[in-house]
N, C-alpha and C positions, 0 to 999 in steps of 0.2 A: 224464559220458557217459551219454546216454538206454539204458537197457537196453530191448531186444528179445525180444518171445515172438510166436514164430509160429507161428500153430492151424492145421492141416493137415487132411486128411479124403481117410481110401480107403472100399474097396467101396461106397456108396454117395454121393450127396447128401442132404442133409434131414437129419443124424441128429443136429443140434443142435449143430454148430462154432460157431455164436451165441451160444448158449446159456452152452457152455461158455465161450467166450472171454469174454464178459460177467462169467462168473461169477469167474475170473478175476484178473479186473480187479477185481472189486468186493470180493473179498479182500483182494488188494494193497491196495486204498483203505483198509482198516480196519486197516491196520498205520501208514498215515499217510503211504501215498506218493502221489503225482498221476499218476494214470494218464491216456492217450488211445487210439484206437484207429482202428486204418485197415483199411478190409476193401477185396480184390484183387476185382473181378468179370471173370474170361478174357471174357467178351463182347466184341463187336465195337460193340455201340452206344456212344456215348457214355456214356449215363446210360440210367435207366432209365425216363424220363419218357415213350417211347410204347411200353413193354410191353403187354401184354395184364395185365390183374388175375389174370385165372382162370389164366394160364399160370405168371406169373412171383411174385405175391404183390402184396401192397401195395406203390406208391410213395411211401416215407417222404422228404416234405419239409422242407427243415432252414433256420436263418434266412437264412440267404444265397440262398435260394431254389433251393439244390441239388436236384433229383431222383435221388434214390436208393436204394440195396436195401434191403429193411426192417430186414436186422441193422444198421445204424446205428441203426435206431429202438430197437434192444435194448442197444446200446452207450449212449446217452443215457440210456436208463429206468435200466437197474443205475449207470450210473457218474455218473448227473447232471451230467453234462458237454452243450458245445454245441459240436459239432461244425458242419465246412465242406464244401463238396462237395467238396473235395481230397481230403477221408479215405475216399473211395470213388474207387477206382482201375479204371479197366477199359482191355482193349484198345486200343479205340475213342479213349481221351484220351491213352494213350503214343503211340501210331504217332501220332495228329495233333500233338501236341507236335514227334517226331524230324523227320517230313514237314515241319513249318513249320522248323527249325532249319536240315533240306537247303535247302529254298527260299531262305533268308536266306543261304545260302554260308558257316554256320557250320562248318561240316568240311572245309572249305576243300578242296575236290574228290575225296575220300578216297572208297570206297568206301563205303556205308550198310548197314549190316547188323543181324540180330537181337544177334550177341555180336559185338561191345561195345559197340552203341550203343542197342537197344532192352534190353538189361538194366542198362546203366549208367542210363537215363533211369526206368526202375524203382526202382533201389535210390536214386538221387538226390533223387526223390520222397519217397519213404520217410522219406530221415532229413529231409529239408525240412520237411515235416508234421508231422511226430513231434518236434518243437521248439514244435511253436504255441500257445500258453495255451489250454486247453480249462476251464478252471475258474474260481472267485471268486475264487482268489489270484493268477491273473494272472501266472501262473510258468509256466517253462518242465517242460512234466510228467518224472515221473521214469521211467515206463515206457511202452514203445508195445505195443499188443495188435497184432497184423496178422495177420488171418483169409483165408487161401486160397480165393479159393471152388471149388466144385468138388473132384474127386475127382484124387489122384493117378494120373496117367497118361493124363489127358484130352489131347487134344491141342494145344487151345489154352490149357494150363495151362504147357507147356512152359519157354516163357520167362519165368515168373514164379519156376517151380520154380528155372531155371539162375540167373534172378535172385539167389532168398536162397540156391542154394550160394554163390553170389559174400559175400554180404552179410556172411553170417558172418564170413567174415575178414575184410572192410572193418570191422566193429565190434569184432573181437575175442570169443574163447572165454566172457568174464565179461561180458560183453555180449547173449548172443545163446542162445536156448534155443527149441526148438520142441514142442510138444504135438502127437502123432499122433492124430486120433478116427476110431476104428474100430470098424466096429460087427462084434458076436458076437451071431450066430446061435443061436436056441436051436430044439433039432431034435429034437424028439418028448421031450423034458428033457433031451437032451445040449447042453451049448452048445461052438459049434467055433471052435475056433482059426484055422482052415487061412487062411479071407479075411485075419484080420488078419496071419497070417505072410507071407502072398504082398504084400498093401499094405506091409507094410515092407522087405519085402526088394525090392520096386521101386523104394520114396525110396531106400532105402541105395543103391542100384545107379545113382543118380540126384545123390547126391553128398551127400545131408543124412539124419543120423543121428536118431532120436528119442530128445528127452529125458525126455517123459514119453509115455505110450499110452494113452490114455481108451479102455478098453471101454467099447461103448454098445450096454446089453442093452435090446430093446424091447417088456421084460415088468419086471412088480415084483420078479421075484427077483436077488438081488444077484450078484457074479460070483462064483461058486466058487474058493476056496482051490487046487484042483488046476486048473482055467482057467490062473488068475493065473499060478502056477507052470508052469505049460506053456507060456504067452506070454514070460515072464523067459527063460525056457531058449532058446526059438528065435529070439527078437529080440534077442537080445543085448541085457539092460536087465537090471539087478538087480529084487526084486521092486518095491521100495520105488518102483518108477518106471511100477509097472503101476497104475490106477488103474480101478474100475466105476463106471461111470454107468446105472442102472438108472434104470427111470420110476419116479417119485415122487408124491406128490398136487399139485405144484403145481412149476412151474418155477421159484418163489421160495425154492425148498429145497435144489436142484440146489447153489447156495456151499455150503452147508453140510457138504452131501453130499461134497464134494468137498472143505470143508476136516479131516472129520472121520478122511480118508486120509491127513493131512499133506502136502495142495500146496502151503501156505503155507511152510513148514519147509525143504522138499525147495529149491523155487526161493530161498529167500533163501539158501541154502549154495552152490548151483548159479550164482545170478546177485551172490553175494558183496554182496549188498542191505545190508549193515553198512556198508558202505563210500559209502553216500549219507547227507546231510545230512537226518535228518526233528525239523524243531525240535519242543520238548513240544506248542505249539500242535498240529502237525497231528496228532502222535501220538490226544493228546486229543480229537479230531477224527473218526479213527479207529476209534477208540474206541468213543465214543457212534452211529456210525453201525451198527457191529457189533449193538450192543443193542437199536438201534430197528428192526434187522432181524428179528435175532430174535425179538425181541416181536411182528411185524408175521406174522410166521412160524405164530408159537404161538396167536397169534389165530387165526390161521386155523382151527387145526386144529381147533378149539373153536367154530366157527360154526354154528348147526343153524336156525337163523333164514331162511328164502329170501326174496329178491327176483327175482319172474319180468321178464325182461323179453322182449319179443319184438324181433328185429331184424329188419326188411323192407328188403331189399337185393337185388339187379341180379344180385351173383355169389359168393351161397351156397355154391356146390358146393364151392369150396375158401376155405376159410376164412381163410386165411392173408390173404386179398383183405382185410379188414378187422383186419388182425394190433394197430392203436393202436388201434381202437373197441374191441373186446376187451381191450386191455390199458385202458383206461379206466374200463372198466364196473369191470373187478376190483379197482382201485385205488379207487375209492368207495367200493366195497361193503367190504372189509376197514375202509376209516374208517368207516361205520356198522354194521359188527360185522354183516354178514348174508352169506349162500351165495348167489352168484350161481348163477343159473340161464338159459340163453340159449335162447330157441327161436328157431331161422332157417327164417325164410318167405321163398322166392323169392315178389319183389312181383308176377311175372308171375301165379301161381296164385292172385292175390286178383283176378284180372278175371275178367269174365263169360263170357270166351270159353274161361277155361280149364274149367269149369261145363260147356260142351259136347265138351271134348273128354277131359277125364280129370277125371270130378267129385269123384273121392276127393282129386285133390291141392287141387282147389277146398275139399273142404271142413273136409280137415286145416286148411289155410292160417287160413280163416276161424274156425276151433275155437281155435285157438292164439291167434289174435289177440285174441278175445273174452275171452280168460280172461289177458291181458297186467296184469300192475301198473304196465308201462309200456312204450313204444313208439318203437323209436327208427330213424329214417330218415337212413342215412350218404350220404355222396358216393359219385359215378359218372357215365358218361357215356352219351348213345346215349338213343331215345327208346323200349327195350324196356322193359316191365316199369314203367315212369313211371305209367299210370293205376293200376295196382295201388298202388300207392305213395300217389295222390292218395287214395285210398279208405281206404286205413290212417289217413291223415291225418283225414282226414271224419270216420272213426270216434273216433277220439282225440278233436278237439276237440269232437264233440257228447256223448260220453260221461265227457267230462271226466276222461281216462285223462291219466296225465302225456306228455307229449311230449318229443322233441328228436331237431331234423332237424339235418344237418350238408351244409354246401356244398349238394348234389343237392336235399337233403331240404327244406332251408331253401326252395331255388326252388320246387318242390312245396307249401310249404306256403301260398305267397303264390298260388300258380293254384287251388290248392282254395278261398281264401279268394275268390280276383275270381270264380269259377265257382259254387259254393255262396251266399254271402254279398251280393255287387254283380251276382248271376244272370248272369252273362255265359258261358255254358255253352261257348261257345270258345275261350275264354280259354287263351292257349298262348304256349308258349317258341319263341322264332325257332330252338332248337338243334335242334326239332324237326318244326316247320313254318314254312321260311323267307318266305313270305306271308303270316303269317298276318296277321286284320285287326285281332286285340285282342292285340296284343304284351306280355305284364304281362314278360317276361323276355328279355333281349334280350341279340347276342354283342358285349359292349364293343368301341369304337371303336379303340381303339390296338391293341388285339390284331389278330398276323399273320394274315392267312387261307388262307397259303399253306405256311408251316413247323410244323411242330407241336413237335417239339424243343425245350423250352425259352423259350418264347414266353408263355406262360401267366402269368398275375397271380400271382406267385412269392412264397415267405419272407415274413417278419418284417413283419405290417402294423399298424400303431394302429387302433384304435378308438375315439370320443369318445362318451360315455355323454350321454344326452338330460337335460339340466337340471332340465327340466320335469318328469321321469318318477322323478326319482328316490326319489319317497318310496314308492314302490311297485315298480316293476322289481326284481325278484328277479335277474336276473342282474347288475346293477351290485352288487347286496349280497354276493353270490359272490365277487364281484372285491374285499370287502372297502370296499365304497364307492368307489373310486377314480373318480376322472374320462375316466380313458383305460386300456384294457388294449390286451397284447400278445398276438396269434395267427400263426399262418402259415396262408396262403392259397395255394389250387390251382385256381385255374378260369377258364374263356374269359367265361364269362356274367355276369350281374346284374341285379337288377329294374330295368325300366325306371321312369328317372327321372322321367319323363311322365306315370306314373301312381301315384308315389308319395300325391300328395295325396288322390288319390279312395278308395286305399285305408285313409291314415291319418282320411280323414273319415267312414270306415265302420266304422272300431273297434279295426282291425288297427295296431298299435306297432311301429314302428320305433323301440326305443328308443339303439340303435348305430349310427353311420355314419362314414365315414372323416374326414379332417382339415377336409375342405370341405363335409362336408354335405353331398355329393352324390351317394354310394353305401351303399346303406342293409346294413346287416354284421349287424346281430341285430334279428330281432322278438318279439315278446313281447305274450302275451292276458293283459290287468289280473283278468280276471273267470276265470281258470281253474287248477286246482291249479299247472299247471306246461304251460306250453306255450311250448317254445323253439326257435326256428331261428337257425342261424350261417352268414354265409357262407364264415367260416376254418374253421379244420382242430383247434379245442381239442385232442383228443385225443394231438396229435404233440407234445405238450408235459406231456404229464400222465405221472406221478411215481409211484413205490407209496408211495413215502414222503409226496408231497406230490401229490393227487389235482385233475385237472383240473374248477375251479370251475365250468364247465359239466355237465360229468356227474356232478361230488359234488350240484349239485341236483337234475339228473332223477332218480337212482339213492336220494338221500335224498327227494321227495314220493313216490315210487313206490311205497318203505317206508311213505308216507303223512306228514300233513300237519306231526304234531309232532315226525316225524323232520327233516324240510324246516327245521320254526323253529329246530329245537336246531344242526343247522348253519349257521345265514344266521345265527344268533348267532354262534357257533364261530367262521366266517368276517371277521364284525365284528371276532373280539380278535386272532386270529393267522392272518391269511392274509399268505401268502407266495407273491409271484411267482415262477414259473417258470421265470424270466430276466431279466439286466438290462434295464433300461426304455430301451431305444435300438435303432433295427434297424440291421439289419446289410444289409439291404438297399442298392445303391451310388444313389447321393444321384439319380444321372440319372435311373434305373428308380420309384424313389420320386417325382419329379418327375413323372415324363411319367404316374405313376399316378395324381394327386391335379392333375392338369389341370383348368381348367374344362370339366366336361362339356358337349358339345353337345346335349346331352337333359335338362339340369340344370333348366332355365325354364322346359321344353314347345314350346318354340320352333322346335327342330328338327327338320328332317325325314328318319324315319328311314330310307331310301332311303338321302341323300345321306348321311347320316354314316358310313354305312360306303363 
């Protein structure tokens, strides 16, 4: 029987149910069990693939080309697991499930309702999911994580909440265990109780009792002894079951944190975890995972070395909008033993027009950038803040500053190059000007132009590294030498194939492109420390344990040159992929993606092909 924890969250949103649920899970993992993890989102959309960035955070995409919340991208990173879009639940895909079951005359003319049939379709999901091999052994996991999102008492939480009262006893008392995270206010140095008491005396009132209660204090000091003890007394929990979460230096401290309260202890007595099969293998396993944390840990803390980088991006203001570029950078930089440092420049304050209207953020912008070890352009959409962007670029490559654009950035860096380079000062993306007359980027043909939902060059794509290039291409050596690597991709666009040649006869390397050779996926400057653009997504794949071969090179030339060789060595003896080598992508979508392009010869014209 899969044992059940499910993370909960009053008084606010944000205060780190990810985090913790993650954390977790990544304990359980070091005792030798196989954990998975499914997060609930009450939304009404489907997925979250036409959120806003700045409102909702990153949309984390997984191999199956799911668009999803970013705490899956945190369930992946802690638990090295490859999750499906299944394990991200929202509104929006139960009611459309129930609604298609009505249509078919499955309830055979019964009334439709939220209880019993949009919380049976809930808890059904659930334990469906929470069976599916998420790991290299290819087994069914032994524990499910399931994160709530949102705050107890929302309203469109409701039928998730009545859901897991259900659930409970559909799996049974030794089955099923929930984590409260609530945060504790701290108020001129008093910290109060009162939120978390009222937060649980709502769930209890609501039919689910907590087994454990994460205080989440939003300062460095830990929770007071008399706290704790005042929380025990009014929530009915012995103390053993109150638990603080204070901020830390690093969110990769938080397991520890947590296991040095005994959760580890508490839940195997609570979910009778003796009673499951864990062979010496996984134990072992376990184990070693445990230590290479905490070494990964204690290095840190020991880092006095910086690597500045600057990121020029669309939607700075909330950071979270780039939540895998950030976990990337970090996960390098801990392999070459150095302190990141991140300065975020909205791209818009690097153009000339910002100069005239507020020249102090013009010329912060440009001071930061100037003084960058390295410079790195992620994905986004929309034609705001794009020439700031090109400009960073310009700069990079003339000053031979390392680079690496992603999806956005990559496009970017191929219109700086036909604009600066083959002088074509017009040179533009049809995303952005749909006449234009020197099209270097252009919205692929198969892509919908009418739904936006899920339509997008989605999940798990190969890449074939260029023959010819590989005595030199630095990003093939990343990858360990390999002939073909695996990325996820998100995006409507792609250099136009038309103008591939004019570009590769002017200097610029395309030394990745898909199965057919027809869509150009990485390029790469022979003559420059480090100058890389991607059209996939590296980052949504990258590990702390085991660091995304593309930003372990930017992040190691940026450190400088003989840091760059001592890894592309590194990487020669023991690199390890990310994931098995097969997509997960379904064979049709793969198919209709690696078409012969009608722009593939030059032949076409690009009018008609759309």
């Amino acid at each position: 029987m899969t044992k059940y924890i499910l993370v909960s969250g009053g008084v606010v949103s944000g205060i780190g149910k990810g985090v913790i649920a993650s954390s977790t899970g990544l304990l359980l993992k070091t005792t030798g069990l196989k954990v998975t993890a499914i997060k609930i989102d009450p939304y009404m959309n489907i997925d979250a693939g036409t959120m806003r960035p700045t409102e909702h955070g990153e949309v984390f995409v997984l191999n199956d080309g799911g668009e999803v919340d970013l705490d899956l991208g945190n369930y992946e990173r802690y638990l090295n697991v490859t999750l499906s879009k299944d394990n991200n639940i929202t509104t929006g895909k139960i009611y459309r499930e129930v609604i298609d079951k009505e249509r078919r005359g499955e309830y055979l003319g019964r009334t439709v309702q939220i209880v019993p049939h949009i919380t049976n379709a809930i808890q059904d999901w659930i334990e469906r999911v929470s069976k599916i091999p998420v790991d290299d052994t290819d087994e069914e996991p032994d524990i499910c994580i399931v994160e709530l999102g949102g705050t107890v008492g929302d309203i469109e939480s409701a039928p998730f909440v009545e859901a897991m009262r259900q659930f409970q006893f559909r799996v049974g008392h030794d089955n099923f265990a929930l984590i409260h995270v609530s945060l504790v206010p701290d108020m001129h140095g008093e910290q109060k109780t009162k939120p978390t008491q009222t937060t649980v005396h709502a769930l209890r009132g609501l039919g689910l009792l907590p087994d454990l209660i994460a205080c989440r204090l939003l300062l460095p000091q830990p929770l007071e002894p008399a706290t704790k003890a005042k929380i025990s007394m009014f929530c009915h929990v012995s103390s053993e079951q109150v638990f603080g979460v204070h901020d830390v230096s690093s969110v990769y401290h938080v397991p520890l944190l947590l296991q040095s309260q005994g959760i580890v202890e508490y839940l195997r007595k609570r979910l009778n975890l003796a009673s499951l099969n864990i062979t010496p293998e996984m134990v072992s396993k376990g184990q070693s995972l445990e230590a290479r944390w905490r070494g990964m840990t204690k290095g840190q803390e020991r880092l006095f070395d910086e690597v500045k980088i600057v990121l020029v991006g669309k939607y700075t203001d909330l950071k979270d909008a780039y939540m895998s570029v950030t976990k990337s950078l970090e996960h390098s930089a801990f392999r070459v033993r150095r302190k990141l440092v991140i300065s975020w420049v909205e791209s818009s304050h690097l153009e000339p027009e910002t100069q005239e209207s507020n020249p102090v953020k013009y010329h912060d912008a440009w001071r930061a950038l100037v003084g960058a070890g390295g410079i790195l352009v992620p994905g986004g959409f929309g034609q705001r803040g794009t020439e700031g962007m090109i400009l960073a670029i310009k700069w990079a490559r003339e000053q031979k500053i390392p680079f690496l654009g992603i999806c956005l950035g990559f496009q970017m860096a191929v219109l700086e190059w036909a604009r600066s380079v083959l002088n074509i000062p017009d040179a533009q993306s049809t995303e952005f000007v749909s006449d234009t007359p020197n099209p270097f980027v252009i919205f692929m043909p198969e892509i919908s132009r009418t739904h936006m939902g899920g339509t997008m060059r989605l999940g798990l794509r190969p890449t074939v590294f260029d023959p010819d290039m590989e005595g030199w291409s630095k990003v093939r050596k990343l990858y360990g030498g390999a002939e073909k690597m695996w990325e996820r991709h998100r995006h409507r666009y792609e250099v136009n194939p038309a103008e591939v040649k004019r570009l590769q006869d002017s200097g610029l390397s395309f030394v990745g492109k898909d199965e057919k050779g027809e869509r150009m996926q990485i390029l790469e400057l022979k003559d420059h420390p480090f100058f890389v653009g991607l059209q996939a997504h590296p980052e949504l794949c990258s590990r702390p344990l085991n660091p995304s071969p593309p930003f372990l090179g930017f992040i190691s030339a940026s450190c400088g040159l003989s840091v760059l060789e001592e890894q592309l060595d590194e990487q020669a003896r023991s690199f390890r992929p990310p994931h098995p080598e097969k997509s997960m992508v379904s064979e049709e979508t793969l198919r209709k993606s690696t078409q012969e392009h009608p722009l593939a010869n030059g032949t076409g014209n690009l009018t008609e092909s759309f």
